[in-house]
DSSP file (Angstrom, degrees, kcal/mol; ACC not computed):
  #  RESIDUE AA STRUCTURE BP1 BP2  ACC     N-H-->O    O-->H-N    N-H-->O    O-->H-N    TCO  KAPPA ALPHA  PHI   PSI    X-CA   Y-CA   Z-CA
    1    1 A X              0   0    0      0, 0.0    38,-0.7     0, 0.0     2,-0.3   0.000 360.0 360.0 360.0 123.6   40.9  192.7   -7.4
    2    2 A X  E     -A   61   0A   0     59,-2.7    59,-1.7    35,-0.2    35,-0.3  -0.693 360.0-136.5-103.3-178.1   42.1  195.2   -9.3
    3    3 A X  E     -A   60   0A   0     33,-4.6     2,-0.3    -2,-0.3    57,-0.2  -0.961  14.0-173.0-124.5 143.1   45.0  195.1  -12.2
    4    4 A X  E     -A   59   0A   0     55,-0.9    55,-0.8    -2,-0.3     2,-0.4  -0.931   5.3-170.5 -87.5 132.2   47.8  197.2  -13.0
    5    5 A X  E     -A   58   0A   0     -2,-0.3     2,-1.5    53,-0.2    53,-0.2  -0.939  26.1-139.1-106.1 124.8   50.5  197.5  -16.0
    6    6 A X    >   -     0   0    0     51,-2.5     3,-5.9    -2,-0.4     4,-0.4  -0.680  18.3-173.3 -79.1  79.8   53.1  199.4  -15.9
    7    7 A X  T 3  S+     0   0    0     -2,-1.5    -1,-0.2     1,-0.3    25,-0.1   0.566  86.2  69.4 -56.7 -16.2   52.7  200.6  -19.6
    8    8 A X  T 3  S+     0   0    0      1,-0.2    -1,-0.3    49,-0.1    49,-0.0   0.876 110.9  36.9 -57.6 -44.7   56.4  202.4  -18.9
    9    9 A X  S <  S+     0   0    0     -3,-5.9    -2,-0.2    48,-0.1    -1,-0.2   0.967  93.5  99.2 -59.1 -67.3   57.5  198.6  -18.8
   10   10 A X        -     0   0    0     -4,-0.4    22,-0.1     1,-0.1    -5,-0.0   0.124  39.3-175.9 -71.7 159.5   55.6  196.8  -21.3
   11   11 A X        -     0   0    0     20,-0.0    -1,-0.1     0, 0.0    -4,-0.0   0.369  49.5-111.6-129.6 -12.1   56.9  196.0  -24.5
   12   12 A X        +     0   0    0      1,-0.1    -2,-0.0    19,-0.0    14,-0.0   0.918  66.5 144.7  81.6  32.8   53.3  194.2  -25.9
   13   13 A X        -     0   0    0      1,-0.1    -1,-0.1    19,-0.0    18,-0.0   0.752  46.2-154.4 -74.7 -17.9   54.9  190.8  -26.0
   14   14 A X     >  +     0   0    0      1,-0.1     4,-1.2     3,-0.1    10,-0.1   0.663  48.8 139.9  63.8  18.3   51.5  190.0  -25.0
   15   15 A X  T  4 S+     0   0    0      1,-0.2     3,-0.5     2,-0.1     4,-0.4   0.943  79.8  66.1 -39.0 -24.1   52.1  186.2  -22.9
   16   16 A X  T >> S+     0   0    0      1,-0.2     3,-3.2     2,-0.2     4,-2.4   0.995  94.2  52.4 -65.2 -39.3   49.3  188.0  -20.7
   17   17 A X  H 3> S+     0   0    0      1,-0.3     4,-0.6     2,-0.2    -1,-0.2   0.733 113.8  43.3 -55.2 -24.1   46.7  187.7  -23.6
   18   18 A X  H 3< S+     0   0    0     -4,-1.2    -1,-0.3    -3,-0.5    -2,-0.2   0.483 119.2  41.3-102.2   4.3   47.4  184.0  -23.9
   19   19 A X  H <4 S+     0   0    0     -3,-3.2    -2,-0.2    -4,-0.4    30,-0.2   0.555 132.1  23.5-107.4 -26.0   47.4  183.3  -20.1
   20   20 A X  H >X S+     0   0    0     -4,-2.4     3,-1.6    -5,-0.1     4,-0.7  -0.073  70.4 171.1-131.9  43.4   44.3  185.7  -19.4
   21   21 A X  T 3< S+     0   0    0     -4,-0.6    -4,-0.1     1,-0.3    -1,-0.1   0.391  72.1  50.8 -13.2 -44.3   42.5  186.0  -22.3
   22   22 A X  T 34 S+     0   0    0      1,-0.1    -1,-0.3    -3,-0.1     3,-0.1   0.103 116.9  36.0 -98.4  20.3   39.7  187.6  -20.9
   23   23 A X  T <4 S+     0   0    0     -3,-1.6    12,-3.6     1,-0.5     2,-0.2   0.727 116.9  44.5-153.8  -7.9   41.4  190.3  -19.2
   24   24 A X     <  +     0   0    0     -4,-0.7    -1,-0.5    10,-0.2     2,-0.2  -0.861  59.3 157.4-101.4 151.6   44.5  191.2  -21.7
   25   25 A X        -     0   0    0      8,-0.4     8,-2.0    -2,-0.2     2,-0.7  -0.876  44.4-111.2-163.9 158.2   44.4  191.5  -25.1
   26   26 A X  E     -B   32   0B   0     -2,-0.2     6,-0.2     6,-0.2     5,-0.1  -0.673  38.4-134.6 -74.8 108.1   46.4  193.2  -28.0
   27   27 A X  E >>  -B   31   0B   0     -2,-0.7     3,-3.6     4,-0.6     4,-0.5  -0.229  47.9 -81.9 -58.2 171.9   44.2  196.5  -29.8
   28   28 A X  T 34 S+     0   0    0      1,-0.3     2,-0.2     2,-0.2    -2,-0.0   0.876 133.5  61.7 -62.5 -77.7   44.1  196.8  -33.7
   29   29 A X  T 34 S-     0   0    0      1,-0.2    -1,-0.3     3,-0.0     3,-0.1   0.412 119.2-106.0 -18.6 -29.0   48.0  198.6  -32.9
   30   30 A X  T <4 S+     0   0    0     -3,-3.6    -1,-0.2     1,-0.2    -2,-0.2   0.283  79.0 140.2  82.9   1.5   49.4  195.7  -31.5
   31   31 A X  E  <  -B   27   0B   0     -4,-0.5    -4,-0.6    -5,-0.1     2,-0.5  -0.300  58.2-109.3 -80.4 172.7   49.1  197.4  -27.9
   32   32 A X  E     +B   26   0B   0     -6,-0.2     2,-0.4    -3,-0.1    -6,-0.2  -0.799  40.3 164.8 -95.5 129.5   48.2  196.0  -24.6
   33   33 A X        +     0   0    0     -8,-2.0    -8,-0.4    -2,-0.5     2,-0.2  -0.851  15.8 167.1-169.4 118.4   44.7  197.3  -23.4
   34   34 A X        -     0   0    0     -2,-0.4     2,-0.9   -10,-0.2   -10,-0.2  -0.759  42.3 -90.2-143.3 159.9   43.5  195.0  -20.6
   35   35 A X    >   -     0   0    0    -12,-3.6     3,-0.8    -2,-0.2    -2,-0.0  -0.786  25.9-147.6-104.7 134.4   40.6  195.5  -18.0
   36   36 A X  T 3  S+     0   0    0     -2,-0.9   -33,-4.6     1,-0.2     2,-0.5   0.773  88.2  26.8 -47.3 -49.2   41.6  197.3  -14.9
   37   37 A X  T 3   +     0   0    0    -35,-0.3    -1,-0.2     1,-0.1   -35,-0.2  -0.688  62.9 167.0-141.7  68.9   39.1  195.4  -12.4
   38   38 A X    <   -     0   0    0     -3,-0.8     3,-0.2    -2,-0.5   -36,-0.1   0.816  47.0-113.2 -58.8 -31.0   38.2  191.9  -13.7
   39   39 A X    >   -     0   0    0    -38,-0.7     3,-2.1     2,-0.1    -1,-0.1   0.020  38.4 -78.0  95.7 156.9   36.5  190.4  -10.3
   40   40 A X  T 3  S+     0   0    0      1,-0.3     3,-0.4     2,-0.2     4,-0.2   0.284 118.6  85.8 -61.1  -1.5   38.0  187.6   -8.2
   41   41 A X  T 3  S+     0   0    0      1,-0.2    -1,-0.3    -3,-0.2     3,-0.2   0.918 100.6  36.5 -81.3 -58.5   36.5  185.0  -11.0
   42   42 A X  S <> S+     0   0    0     -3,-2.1     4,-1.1     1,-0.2    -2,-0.2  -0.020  78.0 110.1-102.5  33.9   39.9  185.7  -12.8
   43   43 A X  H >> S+     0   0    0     -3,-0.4     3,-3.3     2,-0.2     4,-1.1   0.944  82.0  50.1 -61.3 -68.4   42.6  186.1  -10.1
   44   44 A X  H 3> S+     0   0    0      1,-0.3     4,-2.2    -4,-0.2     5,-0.2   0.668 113.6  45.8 -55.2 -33.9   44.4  182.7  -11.1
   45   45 A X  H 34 S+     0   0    0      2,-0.2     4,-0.4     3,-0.2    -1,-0.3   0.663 116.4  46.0 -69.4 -21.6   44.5  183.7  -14.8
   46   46 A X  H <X S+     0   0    0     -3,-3.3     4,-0.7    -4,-1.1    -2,-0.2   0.773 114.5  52.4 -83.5 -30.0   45.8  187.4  -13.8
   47   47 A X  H  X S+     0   0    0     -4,-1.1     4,-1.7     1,-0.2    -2,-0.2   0.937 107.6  41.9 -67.0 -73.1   48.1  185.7  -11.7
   48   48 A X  H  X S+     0   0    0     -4,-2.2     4,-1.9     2,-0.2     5,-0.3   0.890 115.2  60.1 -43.2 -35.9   49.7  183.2  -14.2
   49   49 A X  H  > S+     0   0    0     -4,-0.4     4,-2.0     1,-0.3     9,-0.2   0.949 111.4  36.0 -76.5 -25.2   49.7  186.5  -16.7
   50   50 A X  H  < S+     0   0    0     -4,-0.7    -1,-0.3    -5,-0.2    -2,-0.2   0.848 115.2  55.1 -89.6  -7.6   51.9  188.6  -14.4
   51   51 A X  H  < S+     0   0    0     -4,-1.7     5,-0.2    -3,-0.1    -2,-0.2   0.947 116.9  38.2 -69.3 -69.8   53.9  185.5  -13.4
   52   52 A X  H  < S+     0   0    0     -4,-1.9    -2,-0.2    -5,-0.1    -3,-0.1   0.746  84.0 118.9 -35.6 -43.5   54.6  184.9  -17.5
   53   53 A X    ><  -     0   0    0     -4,-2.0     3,-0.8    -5,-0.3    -3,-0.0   0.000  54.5-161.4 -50.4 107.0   54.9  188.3  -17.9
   54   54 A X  T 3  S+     0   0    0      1,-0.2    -1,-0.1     2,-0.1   -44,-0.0   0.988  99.8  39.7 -70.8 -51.0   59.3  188.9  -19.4
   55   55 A X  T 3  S-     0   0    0      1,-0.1    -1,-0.2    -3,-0.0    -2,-0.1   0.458 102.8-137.7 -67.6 -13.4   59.1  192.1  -18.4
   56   56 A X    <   +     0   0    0     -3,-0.8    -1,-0.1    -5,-0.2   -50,-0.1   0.941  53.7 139.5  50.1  57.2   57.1  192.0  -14.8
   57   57 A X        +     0   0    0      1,-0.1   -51,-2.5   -52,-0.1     2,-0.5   0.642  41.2  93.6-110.5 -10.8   54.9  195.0  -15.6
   58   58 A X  E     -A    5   0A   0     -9,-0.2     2,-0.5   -53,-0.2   -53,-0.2  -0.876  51.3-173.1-115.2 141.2   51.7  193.5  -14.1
   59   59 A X  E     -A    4   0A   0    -55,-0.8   -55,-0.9    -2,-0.5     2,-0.3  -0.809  17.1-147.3-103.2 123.0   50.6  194.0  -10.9
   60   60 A X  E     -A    3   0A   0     -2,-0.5     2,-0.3   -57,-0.2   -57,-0.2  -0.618  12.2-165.3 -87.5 148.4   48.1  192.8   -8.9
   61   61 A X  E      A    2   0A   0    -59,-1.7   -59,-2.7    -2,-0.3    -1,-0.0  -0.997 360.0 360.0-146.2 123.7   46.2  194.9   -6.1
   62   62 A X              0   0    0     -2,-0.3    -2,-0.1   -61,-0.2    -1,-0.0   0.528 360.0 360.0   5.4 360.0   43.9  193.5   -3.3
């Protein structure tokens, strides 16, 4: 599985970090910096984050 954000979008409200915790999180900026290809262990938490997500800026890919 990989992950996408469409940093163009996101605005660093950060719902993913509290819905995927181990695959968003906010850097020392306040930014979004998330891991690109978490493994199939965290689909349902990547899933819920881009569901949560106000802006829809992540995407998931096979």
């Amino acid at each position: 599985m990989k992950v996408a954000v469409d940093m163009n979008k996101c605005q660093d409200h950060g719902q993913c970090v509290f819905a995927a915790p181990d695959v968003f999180r906010l850097d020392d900026s306040g930014h979004l910096a998330y891991l690109g290809d978490p493994g199939e262990a965290f689909r349902a938490d990547v899933e819920e984050a881009a569901d949560v997500c106000p802006m829809q800026a992540i995407r998931i890919e096979a």
